[in-house]
N, C-alpha and C positions, 0 to 999 in steps of 0.2 A: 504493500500500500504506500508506505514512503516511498518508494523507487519511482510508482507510478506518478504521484503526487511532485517528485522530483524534475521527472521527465514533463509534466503538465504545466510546470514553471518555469520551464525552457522557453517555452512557447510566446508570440504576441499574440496580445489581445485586440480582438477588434471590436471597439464598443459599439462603434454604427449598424453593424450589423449582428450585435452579440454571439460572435463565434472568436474561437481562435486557432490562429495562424503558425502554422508549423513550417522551417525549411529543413529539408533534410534532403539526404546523399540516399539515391536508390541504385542501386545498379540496374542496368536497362533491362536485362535480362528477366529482374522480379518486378517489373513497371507492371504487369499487369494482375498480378498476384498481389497486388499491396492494392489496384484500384477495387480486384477484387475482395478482399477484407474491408475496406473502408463501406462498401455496400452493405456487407454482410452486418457488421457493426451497426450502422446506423437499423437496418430491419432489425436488430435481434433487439436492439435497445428502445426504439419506439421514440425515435428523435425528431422531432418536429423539423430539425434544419439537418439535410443528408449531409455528409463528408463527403468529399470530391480533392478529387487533386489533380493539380496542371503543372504543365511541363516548361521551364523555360533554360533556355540554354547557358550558360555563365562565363568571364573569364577567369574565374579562381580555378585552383589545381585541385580535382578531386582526389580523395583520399586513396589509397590501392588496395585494392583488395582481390585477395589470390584465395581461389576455393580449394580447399584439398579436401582428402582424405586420411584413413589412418593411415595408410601405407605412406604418403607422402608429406605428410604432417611434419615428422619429425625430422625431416631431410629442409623443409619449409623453416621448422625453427632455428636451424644452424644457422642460416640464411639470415633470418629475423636480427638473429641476435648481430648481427656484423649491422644490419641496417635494413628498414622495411625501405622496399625499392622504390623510387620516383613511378609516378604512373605511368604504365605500359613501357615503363621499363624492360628489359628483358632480363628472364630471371632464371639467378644461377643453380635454386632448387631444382631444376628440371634437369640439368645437364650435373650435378653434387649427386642424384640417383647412382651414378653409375661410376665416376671420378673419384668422390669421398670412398666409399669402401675399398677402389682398388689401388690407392693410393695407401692407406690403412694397413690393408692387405701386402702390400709393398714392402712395408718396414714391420710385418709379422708375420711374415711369412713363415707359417709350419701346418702340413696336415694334420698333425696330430691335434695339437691347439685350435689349428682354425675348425673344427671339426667337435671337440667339443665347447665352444662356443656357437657353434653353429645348432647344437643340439639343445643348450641352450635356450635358446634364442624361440628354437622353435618351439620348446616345450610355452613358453611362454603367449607364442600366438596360438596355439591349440588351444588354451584353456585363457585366451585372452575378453571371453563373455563372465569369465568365473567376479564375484563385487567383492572376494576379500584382494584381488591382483588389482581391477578395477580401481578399488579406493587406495590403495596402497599409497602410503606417504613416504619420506623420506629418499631413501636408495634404492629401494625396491621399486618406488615410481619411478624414478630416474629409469631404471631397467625396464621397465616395462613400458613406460611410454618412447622409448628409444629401440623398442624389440624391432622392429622390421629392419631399423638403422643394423642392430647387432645379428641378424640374419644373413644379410649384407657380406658384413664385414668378414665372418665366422664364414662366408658360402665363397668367396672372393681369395680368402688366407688358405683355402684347402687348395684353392689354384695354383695361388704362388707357390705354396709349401709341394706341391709336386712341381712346378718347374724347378725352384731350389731343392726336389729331392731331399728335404726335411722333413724328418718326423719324428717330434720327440729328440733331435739332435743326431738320429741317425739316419740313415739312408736309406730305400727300397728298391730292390732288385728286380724290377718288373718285367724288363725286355730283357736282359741281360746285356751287359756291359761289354761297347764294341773296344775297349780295348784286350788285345791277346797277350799273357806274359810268354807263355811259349817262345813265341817267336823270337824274343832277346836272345835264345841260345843259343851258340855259334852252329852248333849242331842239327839245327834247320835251317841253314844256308849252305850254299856252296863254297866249296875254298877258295872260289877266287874273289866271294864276296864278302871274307871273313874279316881280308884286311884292310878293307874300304871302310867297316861300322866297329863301331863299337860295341859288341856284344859281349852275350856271361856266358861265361863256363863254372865249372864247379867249383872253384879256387875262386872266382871273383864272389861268388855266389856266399861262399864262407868268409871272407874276409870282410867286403862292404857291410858298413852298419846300413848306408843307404843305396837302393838299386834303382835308377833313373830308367823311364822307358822311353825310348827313341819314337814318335809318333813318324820320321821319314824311314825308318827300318820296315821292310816292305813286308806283310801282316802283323804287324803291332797294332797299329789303329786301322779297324776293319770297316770305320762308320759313324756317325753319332747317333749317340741317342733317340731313339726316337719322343721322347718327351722331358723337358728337361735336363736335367745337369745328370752326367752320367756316373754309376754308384761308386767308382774306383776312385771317387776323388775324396773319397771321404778317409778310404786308407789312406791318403799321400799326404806327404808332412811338410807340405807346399801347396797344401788345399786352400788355406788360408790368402796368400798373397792371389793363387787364382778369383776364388771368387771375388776378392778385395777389386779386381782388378775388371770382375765381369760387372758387380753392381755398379761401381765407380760410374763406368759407363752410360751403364741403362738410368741411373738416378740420373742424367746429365741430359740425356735422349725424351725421357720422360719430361723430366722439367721444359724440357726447348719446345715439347710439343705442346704441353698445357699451357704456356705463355702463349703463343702463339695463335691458338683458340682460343684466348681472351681479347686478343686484341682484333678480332675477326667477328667476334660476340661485339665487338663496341662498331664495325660499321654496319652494322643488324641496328645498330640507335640511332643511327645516326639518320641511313634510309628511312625508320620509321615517324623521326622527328621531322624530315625534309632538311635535311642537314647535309647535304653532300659537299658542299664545300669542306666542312670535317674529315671526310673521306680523303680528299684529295691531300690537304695540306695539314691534317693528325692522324688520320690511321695508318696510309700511304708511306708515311715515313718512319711510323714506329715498327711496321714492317720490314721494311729496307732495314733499318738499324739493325732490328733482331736478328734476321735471317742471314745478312753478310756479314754477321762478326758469328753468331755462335751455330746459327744455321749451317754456318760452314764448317764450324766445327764437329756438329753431329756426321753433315757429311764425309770428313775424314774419317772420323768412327770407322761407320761403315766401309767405308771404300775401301779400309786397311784388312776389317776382317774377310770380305770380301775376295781381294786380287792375291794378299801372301797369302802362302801354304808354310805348312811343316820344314819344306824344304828351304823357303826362302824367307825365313821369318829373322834370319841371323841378319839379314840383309835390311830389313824393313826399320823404316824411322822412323824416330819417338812424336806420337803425334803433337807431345805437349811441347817440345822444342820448336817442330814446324807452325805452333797455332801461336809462339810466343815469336817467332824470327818471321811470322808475318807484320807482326805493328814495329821491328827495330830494323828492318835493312838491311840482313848480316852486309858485310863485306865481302866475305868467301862465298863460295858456293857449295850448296849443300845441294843432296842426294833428291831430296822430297821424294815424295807420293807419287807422280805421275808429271809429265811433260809438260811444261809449259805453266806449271804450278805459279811462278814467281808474277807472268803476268796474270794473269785471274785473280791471284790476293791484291795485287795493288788495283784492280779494277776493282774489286769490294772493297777493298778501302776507299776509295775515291766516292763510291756511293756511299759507303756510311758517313762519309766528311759532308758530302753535298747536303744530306738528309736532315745532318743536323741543324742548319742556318734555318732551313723550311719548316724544322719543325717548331723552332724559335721563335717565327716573324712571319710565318706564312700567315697564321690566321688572325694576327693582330693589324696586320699588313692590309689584308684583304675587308675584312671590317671596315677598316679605317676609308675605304676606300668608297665602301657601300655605302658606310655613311657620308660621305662627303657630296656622293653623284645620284644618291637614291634618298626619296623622305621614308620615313621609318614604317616598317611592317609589321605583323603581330605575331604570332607564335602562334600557328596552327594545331588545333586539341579537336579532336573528336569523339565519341564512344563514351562519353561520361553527360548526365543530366540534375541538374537541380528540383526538384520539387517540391513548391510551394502554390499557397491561394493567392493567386495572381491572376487578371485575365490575359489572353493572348494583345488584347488593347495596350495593354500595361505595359507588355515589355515590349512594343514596338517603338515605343516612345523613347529607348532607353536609346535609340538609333543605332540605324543601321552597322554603325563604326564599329559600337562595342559588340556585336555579336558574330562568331567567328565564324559561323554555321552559315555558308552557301557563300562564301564569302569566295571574291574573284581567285584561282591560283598565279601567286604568280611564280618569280624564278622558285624553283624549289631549294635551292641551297642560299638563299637570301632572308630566312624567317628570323633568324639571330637578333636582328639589332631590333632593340622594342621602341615605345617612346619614350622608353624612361633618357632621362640625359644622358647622352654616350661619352663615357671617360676612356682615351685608350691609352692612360697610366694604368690601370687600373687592369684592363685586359691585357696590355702586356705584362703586366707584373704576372697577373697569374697564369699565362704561360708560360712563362720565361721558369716559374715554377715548378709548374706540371712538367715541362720535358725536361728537367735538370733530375727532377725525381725520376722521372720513366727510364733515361739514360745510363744515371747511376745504379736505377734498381733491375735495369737487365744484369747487370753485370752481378750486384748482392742478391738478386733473386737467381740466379742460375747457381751460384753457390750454396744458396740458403736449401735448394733439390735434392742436394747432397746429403741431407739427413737423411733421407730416404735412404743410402746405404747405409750411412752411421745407425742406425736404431735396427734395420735391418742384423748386422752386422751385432750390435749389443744381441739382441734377442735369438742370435743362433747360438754366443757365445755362454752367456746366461742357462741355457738348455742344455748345451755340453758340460758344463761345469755342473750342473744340478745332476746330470745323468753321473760323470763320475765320481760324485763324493758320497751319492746314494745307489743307485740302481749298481751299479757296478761293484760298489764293497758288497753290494749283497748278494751278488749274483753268486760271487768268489768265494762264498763260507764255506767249509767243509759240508759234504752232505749229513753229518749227521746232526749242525745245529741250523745247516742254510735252509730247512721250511721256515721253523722257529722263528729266525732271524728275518725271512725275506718277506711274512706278512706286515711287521710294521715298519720295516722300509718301504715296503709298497704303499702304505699308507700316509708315512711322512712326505713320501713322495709327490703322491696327488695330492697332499694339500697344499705344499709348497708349490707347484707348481700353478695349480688353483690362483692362492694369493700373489704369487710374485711375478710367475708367466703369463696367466693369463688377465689379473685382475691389476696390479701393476704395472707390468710391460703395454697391456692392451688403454691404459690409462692414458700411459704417456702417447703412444703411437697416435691415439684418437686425437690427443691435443695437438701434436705435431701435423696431422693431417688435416685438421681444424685450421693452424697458421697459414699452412699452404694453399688453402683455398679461401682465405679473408685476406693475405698479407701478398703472394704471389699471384692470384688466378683472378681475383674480382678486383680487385683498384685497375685492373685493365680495363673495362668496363661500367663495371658498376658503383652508381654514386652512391645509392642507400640513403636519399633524403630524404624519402617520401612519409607519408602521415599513414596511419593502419587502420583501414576501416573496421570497428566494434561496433555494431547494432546492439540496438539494447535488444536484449533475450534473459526472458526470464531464467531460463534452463542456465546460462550465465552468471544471473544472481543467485542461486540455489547452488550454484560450486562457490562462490564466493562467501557465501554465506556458512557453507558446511566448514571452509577454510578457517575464518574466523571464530568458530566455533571450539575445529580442533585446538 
C-alpha cells in the first residue's frame, strides 16, 4: 500500500480535469499490453473517467533495458556490474556466453576438475525449482544464481583439460602416443645410418641419467596426437619449458584475437549511431595499429610452427628477437623468417606511424570542420517512446525541430555535433586521451593475456604438487598398511583439492577472467553509461521486502 501510495505521488495532478498525469518509459514492444491493462483497470474499478494513454516521441535518452533469462541473466550481471550499457548499445553479454567460460577454462584447464565442477553445477540446475536453493542466501546464492555461469565454465575446462591432456595433474593415454622409443636404438637402423644420428645402445642406455629423443631420427615421431598435447610429455623432464612455451603463445594469439573483436564490436556502434565518420578516422586506425605491430606478431607464431620441421628447427629464428629488431634497425643482417621480411616490417611500420596522427586529429579535425561549413544537427534515436496524457495537439506544438521522428536524413556520419556550443579544446583533449590510452593499452593489454598462461601454469603446478605429497605417498605404502593408509589420503585429498583447486584456484581464474573482459575486451567498445530500466513490480517489492526482513 505504501509503494503504491509512493508511486501515486510521483504522479501530476491535473485539477481541471480531476485526473492524474503519469510519464513513464514503456518499451514499444508492451505498448499494447499496458493500453490493454489501463482498460481492464478502469472496467474492473467502475471509474467514471477511463485511463488512456498517448504516445509522444522525446529527445531524452531512454533508459536500457535488456530482457533475459535464467540462462543469460547471470552472464547479463557480469556485464551490469562493469556498467549498464548506453541505449542500443551493443552488448557484451551476448558474445561473454561463450568468451567468459573459455577464457576461464583457459587458465583451468583440467578434466578432472573441470568435470567435477561441471557436475556440480548441474546438480544444481536439476533441482534448481527446489525454494530451500531458490531462497538460499549468502554463498550458496552466489552459487546458484551463477549455476549456468559455472556449467559453462566446468563444460568448457573439460575441453581444455583434454587439449592440455590434464587430469588431476596427470595424463591420459587415449590414442596412444605417436612418439616411438624403439627407434632410438642403433639397432633399428642400418650401419650406415648409425653414424649420421645419435642413437642408444645398451651402454648409453645404462649410463645416461637422461635419454633425449630425436623427433628427425626416422620413426621416433610417427605423428601427433590426434587431440591434444601428446601423453609422453608428461614423463619428460623438459615438459615444463615445452608447455611454458606452447601456452606463452596461445595466451598471446588468444588475447590478439579478443582485442580485435572489440574493436570490430565498436564499428557495429558506430553504423548503428550513423557514425561513420568514427569508422573511418577511430576504428580504421585502431585496427591498422593493432594488427601491424602484434597482428604481425601472431603471424610469425604461426608461420614458424608452420614452415620449420624437426629437421630445421636448429636453423629457425627467435621470433622474439625478429619482433624486437623490427622497431630498432639492426645494422647487420639477420637470417628472418622468410624473404623479403625486412621490407614488409618497415611497411607496417610506416602504417602504424601514419595511423597514429589520424587517430589523434582525425576526428577532432573533421568536427571542427563540420562545424565550421554545416549548422548543427541532432542525434538520430529511434525504437524508444515516452508515455504520457498528452494530446497529439500538444506535442505538435513543441515543433517540428525538436522531434526526431521523420525527420529529413541527412549525411549519415555528420549526426555528432548537437546545438549544444561546440568547444574543440574540449574534443580534442578527449581524444588526444582516448588514443594515448588505446595505444598504450594495446601494448599492456597484450601482456596483461599473458595471465592466461600464468594461472594456467599455477593450477597445473598446484595439482602436481597436491598429487605428490598425497596420492603418491599413499599409493607407495606397503600392502599391508596401504588400504589403511590410502582411505584417508583419498579423502584428504578430495577435500583439499575441493577447497584449494577447485574452490580457490577456480576463485581467482573467475576474477582474472572477469578483468579481461571489463579491463581488455569492453573499453574497446563499450561505454556503460546508460540508466537500467526497473519497472515497478510488485513481485520486486516482495524480494525486497523478504530481504529486509532476513
Amino acid at each position: 500500500m505504501k509503494a503504491i501510495y509512493h508511486m501515486l505521488n510521483m504522479c501530476s495532478l491535473d485539477v481541471t480535469n480531476k485526473c492524474l498525469i503519469a510519464e513513464v518509459w514503456c518499451p514499444e514492444a508492451d505498448l499494447q499490453g499496458l493500453r490493454r491493462a489501463l482498460e481492464d483497470g478502469s472496467r474492473e474499478s467502475g471509474a467514471t473517467i477511463t485511463s488512456f494513454m498517448n504516445t509522444i516521441p522525446t529527445t531524452e535518452t531512454p533508459p536500457t533495458l535488456i530482457r533475459t533469462n535464467k540462462f543469460t541473466e547471470g552472464f547479463q550481471n557480469i556485464v551490469d556490474a562493469y556498467g549498464v550499457g548506453s541505449y542500443r548499445e551493443v552488448n557484451p553479454a551476448l558474445f561473454s556466453i561463450i568468451t567468459f567460460p573459455f577464457l576461464f577454462a583457459v587458465m583451468f584447464g583440467d578434466f578432472g576438475h573441470g568435470f567435477v565442477m561441471f557436475l556440480f553445477a548441474l546438480l544444481l540446475v536439476m533441482n534448481e525449482n527446489h525454494p530451500r536453493l531458490s531462497q538460499s542466501q549468502e554463498i550458496l546464492g552466489m552459487f546458484f544464481n551463477g549455476r549456468y555461469i559455472l556449467l559453462l565454465m566446468g563444460l568448457f575446462s573439460v575441453y581444455t583439460g583434454l587439449i592440455y591432456n590434464d587430469c588431476f595433474s596427470k595424463s591420459v593415454n587415449l590414442f596412444g602416443s605417436g612418439w616411438n622409443v624403439s627407434a632410438m636404438y642403433s639397432a633399428s637402423h642400418a650401419p650406415a645410418e648409425r653414424g649420421k644420428m645419435a642413437l642408444w645402445n645398451d651402454s648409453v642406455v645404462r649410463r645416461s641419467r637422461v635419454l633425449q629423443l630425436d623427433p628427425s631420427v626416422p620413426g621416433v615421431f610417427q605423428g601427433p596426437y590426434p587431440l591434444g598435447i601428446d601423453p609422453i610429455w608428461n614423463l619428460a623432464t623438459n615438459r615444463l619449458t615445452f608447455l611454458n612455451s606452447f601456452k606463452m603463445k596461445m595466451s598471446v594469439i588468444l588475447g590478439i584475437i579478443h582485442m580485435t573483436f572489440g574493436v570490430v564490436l565498436g564499428i557495429f556502434n558506430h553504423l548503428h549511431f550513423r557514425k561513420k565518420f568514427n569508422i573511418y578516422l577511430v576504428s580504421v586506425p585502431e585496427l591498422l595499429f593493432l594488427l601491424c605491430m602484434f597482428g604481425y606478431l601472431v603471424f610469425m607464431v604461426i608461420y614458424k610452427w608452420l614452415v620449420y620441421s624437426a629437421e630445421t628447427s636448429r636453423a629457425a629464428p627467435s621470433i622474439l628477437i625478429e619482433f624486437i629488431n623490427m622497431f630498432l634497425f639492426p645494422t647487420t643482417a639477420t637470417s628472418g623468417l622468410y624473404a623479403g621480411q625486412e621490407h614488409v616490417q618497415r611497411l607496417l611500420l610506416a602504417v602504424t606511424a601514419l595511423s597514429v596522427p589520424v587517430l589523434f586529429l582525425g576526428k577532432p579535425l573533421f568536427l571542427l570542420w563540420l562545424h565550421n561549413g554545416r549548422s548543427c544537427f541532432g542525434v538520430s534515436r529511434s525504437g524508444y517512446t515516452l508515455v504520457r496524457k498528452d494530446s497529439e495537439e500538444e506535442v505538435s506544438l513543441m515543433g517540428s525541430q525538436d522531434i526526431e521522428e521523420g525527420s529529413t536524413p541527412l549525411e549519415d556520419g555528420c549526426r555528432e555535433v548537437t546545438c549544444e556550443e561546440f568547444n574543440f579544446g574540449e574534443i580534442l583533449m578527449t581524444q588526444v586521451i582516448h588514443s594515448i590510452e588505446y595505444c598504450l593499452g594495446c601494448i599492456s593489454n597484450t601482456a596483461s593475456y599473458l595471465r592466461l598462461w600464468a594461472l594456467s601454469l599455477a593450477h597445473a603446478q598446484l595439482s602436481d604438487v597436491l598429487w605428490a605429497m598425497l596420492m603418491r605417498v599413499g599409493l607407495r605404502v606397503d600392502k599391508t598398511y596401504g588400504v589403511l593408509l590410502l582411505l584417508p589420503v583419498m579423502a584428504l585429498f578430495a577435500v583439499l583439492t575441493i577447497f584449494i583447486l577447485l574452490v580457490m584456484e577456480g576463485l581467482s581464474a573467475f576474477l582474472h577472467a572477469i578483468r579481461l573482459h571489463w579491463v581488455e575486451f569492453q573499453n574497446k567498445f563499450y561505454v556503460g553509461a546508460g540508466t537500467k530500466f526497473v519497472p515497478f513490480s510488485f513481485r520486486r517489492l516482495s524480494w525486497k521486502f523478504s530481504d529486509d526482513r532476513a
